[in-house]
PLY file of the C-alpha trace (Angstrom):
ply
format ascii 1.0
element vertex 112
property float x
property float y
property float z
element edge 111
property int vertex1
property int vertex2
end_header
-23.06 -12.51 -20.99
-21.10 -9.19 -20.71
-18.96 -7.89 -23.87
-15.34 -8.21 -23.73
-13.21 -4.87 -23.94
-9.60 -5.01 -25.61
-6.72 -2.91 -25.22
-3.36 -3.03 -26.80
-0.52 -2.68 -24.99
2.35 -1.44 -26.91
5.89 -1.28 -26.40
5.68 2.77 -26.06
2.99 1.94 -22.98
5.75 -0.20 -21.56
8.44 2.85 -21.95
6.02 5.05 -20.21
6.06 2.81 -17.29
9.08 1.79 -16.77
10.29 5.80 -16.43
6.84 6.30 -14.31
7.80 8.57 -10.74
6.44 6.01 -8.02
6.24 7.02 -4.41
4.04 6.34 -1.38
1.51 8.75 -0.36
-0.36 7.92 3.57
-1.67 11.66 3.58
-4.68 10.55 2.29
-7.20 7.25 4.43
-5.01 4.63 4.55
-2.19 5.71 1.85
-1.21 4.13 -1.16
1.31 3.77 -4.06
0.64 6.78 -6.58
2.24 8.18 -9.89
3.28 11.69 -9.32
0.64 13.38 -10.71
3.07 16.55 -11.49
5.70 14.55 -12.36
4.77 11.29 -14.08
8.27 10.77 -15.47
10.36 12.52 -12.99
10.11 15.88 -13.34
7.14 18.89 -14.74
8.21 19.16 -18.38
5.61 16.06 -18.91
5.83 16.34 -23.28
9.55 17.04 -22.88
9.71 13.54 -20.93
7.50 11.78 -23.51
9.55 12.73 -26.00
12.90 12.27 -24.54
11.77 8.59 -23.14
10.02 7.50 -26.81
12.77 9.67 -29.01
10.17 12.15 -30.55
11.90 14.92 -31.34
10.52 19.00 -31.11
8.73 19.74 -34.17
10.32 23.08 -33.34
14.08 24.02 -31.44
14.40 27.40 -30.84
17.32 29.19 -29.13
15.81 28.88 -25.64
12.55 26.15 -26.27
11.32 23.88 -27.92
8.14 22.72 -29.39
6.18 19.91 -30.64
3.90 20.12 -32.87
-0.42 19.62 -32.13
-0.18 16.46 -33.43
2.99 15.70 -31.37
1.39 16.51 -28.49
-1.59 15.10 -29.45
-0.15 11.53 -29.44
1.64 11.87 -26.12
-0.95 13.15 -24.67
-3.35 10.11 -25.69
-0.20 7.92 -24.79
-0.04 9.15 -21.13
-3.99 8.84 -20.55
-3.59 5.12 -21.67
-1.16 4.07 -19.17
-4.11 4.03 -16.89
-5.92 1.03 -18.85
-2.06 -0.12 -19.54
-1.22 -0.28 -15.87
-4.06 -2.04 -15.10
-3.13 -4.66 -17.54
0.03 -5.09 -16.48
-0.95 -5.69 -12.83
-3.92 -7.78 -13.71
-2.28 -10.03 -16.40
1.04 -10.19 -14.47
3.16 -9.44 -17.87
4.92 -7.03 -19.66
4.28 -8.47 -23.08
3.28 -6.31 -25.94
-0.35 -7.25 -27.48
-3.78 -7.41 -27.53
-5.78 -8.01 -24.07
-8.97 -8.09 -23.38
-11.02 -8.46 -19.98
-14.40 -8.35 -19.27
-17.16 -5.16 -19.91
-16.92 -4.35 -15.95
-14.59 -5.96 -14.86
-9.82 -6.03 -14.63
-9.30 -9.46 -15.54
-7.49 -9.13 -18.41
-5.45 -11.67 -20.30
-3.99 -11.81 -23.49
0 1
1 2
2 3
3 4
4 5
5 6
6 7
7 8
8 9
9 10
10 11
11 12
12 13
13 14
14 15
15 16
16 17
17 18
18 19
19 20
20 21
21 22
22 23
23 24
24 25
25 26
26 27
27 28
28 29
29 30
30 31
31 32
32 33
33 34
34 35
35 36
36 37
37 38
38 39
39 40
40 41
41 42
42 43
43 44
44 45
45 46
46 47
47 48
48 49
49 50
50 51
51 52
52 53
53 54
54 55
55 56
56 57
57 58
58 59
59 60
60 61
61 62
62 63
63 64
64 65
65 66
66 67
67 68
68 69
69 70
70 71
71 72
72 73
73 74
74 75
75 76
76 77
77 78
78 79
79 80
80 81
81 82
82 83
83 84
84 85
85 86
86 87
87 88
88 89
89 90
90 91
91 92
92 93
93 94
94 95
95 96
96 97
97 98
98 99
99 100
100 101
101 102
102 103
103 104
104 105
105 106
106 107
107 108
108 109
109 110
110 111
């Protein structure tokens, strides 16, 4: 019997994905649904979208920029790489619900 793998989907996931940039792409085989890989949440500024979307706000505002800080970025960044599993989860389990899923080791089935 294969180990079960868990992932919990959290209401910031869910923010992500709502705002996510879908379009079709058929420049590449047969074509497919993609996220805009330069522009996730609709345009480049990828942390300023995280943080506008999930109301984190720049460690640092200067006159013309603004920052956030390492570990600001640091948690957006791990965020955004999650939506992947997230996604997945979403599509597989056929709900939007916050929580704790789990599917099997190799496998997408996941249900909460």
């Amino acid at each position: 019997m294969f180990n079960k793998k868990k992932f919990e989907l959290t209401e910031n996931h869910l923010k992500l994905i709502r705002r996510m940039y879908v379009s079709y792409n058929d420049h590449c085989e047969f074509g497919a649904p993609e996220i805009n890989p330069k522009r996730p949440y609709g345009n480049s500024d990828v942390y300023g979208d995280i943080g506008e979307i999930l109301n984190i706000k720049p460690h640092f505002i200067g006159k013309y920029d603004e920052d956030f800080s390492d570990e600001q970025e640091e948690y957006m960044l791990k965020l955004h790489k999650e939506t992947a599993i997230a996604l997945q989860v979403i599509l597989s389990s056929g709900s939007f619900e916050p929580g704790i899923y789990q599917a099997d080791e190799y496998d997408t089935n996941w249900e909460k």
